[in-house]
C-alpha angles and dihedrals in degrees: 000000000000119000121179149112141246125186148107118269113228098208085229088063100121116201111271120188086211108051083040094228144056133114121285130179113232107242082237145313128300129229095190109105094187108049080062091219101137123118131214098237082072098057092072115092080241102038118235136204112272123223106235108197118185114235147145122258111283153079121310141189119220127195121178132177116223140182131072141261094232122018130041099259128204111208129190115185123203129186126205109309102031095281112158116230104162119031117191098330093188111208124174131221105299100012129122125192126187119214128178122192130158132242131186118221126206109162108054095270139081103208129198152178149191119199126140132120090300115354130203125177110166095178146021129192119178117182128177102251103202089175107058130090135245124234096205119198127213116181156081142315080276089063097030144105114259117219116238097249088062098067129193096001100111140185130212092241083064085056106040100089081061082079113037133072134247086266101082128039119206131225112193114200091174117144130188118245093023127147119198080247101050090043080068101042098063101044100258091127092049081053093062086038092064089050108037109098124171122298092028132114143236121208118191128190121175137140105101106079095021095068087050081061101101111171126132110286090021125125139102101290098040117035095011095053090043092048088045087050103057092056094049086051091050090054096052092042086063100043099255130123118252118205115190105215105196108227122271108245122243128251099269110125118200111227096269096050110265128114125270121233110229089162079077094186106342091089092063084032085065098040089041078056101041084059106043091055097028094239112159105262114211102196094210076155092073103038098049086051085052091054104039092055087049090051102041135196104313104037087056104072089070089060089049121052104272118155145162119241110278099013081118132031107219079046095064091152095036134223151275106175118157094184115036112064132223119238096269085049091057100047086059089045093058091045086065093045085052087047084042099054088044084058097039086074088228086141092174083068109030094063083073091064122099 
């Protein structure tokens, strides 16, 4: 059965429980990450008004027409929890462009919403997409979805839509602070189990928190392979694609300029893996050493979160942070997940990839 909607949304449309869509304003950010409440109007240095739109649980795809009549228009679209989906589509006066991407609803609601330097979105048409595949994701703060009241401290999970077509949703199950034990331990994984169905994949990304585990028999080629490979079993089990993302390094140079490995051998731990049980390995490892080095000390603070006291406001005291990224940072991240996935010859997958 299709389910869907297609209107123009009068940007005095107030959410209506009746009529199951409108625009509403959030009461204020959220800074729990878990309880997965934020809405993507929050998510703009100047919040907007998101577009609530009742559903059931599933993929959509979403096309929407954008541009103006009469003045040249700049539209950024978000989808519930602050993904990006659209960045800066640039239309001039007159011009009308159409875009489709796809979003995966898990909470009763399709949320959206249109900020930018001059927005213009003439028409939205959601409609349920049975037949398409989900991307879901399993990792760390540096993968999740940042709650609202966080901004601008992004994870890749947030960026990734920005690469993919309208072909693939993504769920993103990331949690900060997660092992790829403790992911387990408290039923995260069983989440995505309940959930998982053939044709669908399985990103993981850990490293960071697992090599912080220090009881006794735990290490990379012992706990974290046996925890990596019990995700990569679950998705098989189910008929779905794993794909094992070796972690992005963190901002600490080495005198001479390189990068330091804090991952100390987590990073082989994952590849050694990847092989033995022939698991597509995207080496996000190597290319953010590349680009780090490229950038350099400095420029890279831009990619991390870095900031002065008082550039944000839910930041009053700043930042220096050499591991979680801004918003700009994880849209690059992402850029290098999406690289990584083209070289890691999982060609299901990568014909999702822009």
């Amino acid at each position: 059965m299709k389910f869907g909607y297609s209107f123009t949304p009068a940007a005095d449309c107030c959410y209506d429980r009746e009529q199951g869509y409108g625009y509403a304003a959030a009461a204020g950010g959220s800074n729990n990450e878990d309880l997965r409440d934020s809405w993507p109007g929050d998510y703009f240095a100047e919040g907007v008004p998101t577009l609530l739109m009742d559903v059931p649980n599933g993929n959509y795809r979403v096309t929407l027409q954008i541009g103006s009549a009469d003045r040249p228009a700049v539209t950024t679209v978000r989808e519930g929890l602050g993904r990006i989906k659209l960045l800066d589509l640039k239309t001039e006066a007159g011009e009308l462009m159409t875009r489709t991407f796809a979003v995966h609803v898990d909470d009763g609601q399709l949320k959206l919403a249109f900020g930018g330097a001059a927005p213009a979105v003439q028409h939205v048409r959601a409609e349920r997409a049975a037949d398409i595949p989900t991307l879901y994701l399993a990792g760390d703060s540096t993968v999740t979805d940042q709650p609202s009241g966080q901004f601008p401290y992004s994870g890749w999970g947030q960026m990734i839509g920005l690469y993919l077509n309208e072909g693939i949703a993504v769920a993103n199950h990331a949690r900060s602070g997660k092992s790829a034990k403790t992911f387990i331990q408290e039923s995260r994984l069983l989440r995505i189990a309940k959930k998982i169905g053939k044709g669908d994949f399985l990103l993981l990304q850990f490293a960071h928190n697992d090599e912080k585990e220090k009881e006794e028999g735990e290490g990379p080629f012992t706990t974290y392979q046996r925890y990596l490979k019990e995700h990569v079993e679950l998705a098989r089990t189910a008929g779905a694609y794993p794909v094992l993302v070796a972690p992005m390094h963190r901002r600490f140079f080495e005198p001479d300029g390189s990068i330091r490995n804090t991952h100390g051998d987590y990073i082989e731990a994952m590849r050694q893996l990847a092989v033995r049980e022939a698991v597509p390995f995207a080496d996000l490892a190597a290319l953010s050493k590349t680009y780090f080095e490229e950038l350099g000390e400095e420029r890279t603070k831009d990619i991390f979160l870095w900031a002065e006291p008082g550039q944000y406001p839910n930041l009053p005291e700043g930042a220096q942070d050499n591991t979680h990224f801004s918003e700009t940072g994880a849209i690059q991240i992402a850029r290098l997940v999406a690289e990584a996935i083209l070289q890691s010859g999982e060609l299901r997958l990568s014909r999702h990839v822009l």
